[in-house]
C-alpha positions in Angstrom: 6.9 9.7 6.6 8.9 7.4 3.7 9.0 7.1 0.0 6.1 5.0 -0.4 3.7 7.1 2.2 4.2 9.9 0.2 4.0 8.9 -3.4 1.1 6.5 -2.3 -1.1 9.4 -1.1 0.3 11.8 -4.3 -1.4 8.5 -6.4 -4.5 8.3 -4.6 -5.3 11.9 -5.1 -4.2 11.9 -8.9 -6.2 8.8 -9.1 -9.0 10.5 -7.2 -8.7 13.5 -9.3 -8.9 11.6 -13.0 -12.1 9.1 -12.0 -13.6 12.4 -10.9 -13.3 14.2 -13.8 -14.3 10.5 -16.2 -17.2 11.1 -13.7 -18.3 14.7 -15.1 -17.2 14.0 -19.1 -18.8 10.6 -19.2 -15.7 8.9 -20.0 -15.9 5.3 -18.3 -12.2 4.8 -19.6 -10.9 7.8 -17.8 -12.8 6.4 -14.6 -11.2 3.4 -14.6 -8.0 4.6 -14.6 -8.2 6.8 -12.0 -10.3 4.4 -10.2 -7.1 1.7 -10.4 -4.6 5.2 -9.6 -5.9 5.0 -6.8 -5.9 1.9 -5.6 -2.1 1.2 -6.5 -1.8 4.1 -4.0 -3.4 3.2 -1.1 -1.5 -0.1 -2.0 2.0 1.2 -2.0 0.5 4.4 1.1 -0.1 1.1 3.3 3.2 -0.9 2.1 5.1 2.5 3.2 3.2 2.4 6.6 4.2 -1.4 7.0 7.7 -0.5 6.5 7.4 2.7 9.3 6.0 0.5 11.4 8.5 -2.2 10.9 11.2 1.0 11.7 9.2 1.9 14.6 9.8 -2.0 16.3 13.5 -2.2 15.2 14.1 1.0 16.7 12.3 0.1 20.1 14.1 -3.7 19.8 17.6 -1.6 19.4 16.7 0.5 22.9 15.3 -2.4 24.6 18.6 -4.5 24.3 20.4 -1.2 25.1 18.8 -1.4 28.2 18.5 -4.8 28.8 22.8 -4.7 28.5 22.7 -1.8 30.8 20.6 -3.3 33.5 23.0 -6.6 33.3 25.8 -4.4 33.4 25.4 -2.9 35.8 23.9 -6.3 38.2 27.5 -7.5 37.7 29.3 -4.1 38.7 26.8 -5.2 42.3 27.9 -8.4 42.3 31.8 -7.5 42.1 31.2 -5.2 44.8 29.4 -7.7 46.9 32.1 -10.4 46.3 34.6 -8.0 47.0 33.0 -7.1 50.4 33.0 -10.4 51.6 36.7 -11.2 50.6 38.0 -8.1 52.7 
């Protein structure tokens, strides 16, 4: 979990929290500001999933090629064995 997961949800909630209470006083104003709380959480919540996820492929990219290099690697090392059996 990142930076923006976390304070993303800790908005939502506060956000949740203030419209909810503007709910039981009456105040519109304090709705509406908990009501756009939580909104620019679930905004910057999903921005920090984006950016896990965008992790997440880099990662799998970086272990791919490792293995991709590894497989090719090694075809070679076959190769020089098989050229070298047919020199000798």
């Amino acid at each position: 979990m990142n930076k923006d997961q976390v304070e993303g949800k800790v908005k939502d909630v506060a956000g949740r929290v203030e419209r909810q209470a503007g709910e039981w006083t009456g105040s519109k104003e304090a709705e509406a500001r908990g009501a756009a709380k939580q909104v620019e959480g679930k905004v910057q919540g999903a921005w920090g999933d984006v950016k896990e996820a965008g992790k997440k492929a880099a990662e799998e990219n970086r272990k791919n090629r490792a293995s991709d290099e590894t497989v090719e690697a090694e075809k070679e090392k076959q190769e020089d064995i098989r050229s070298q059996r047919k020199a000798s």
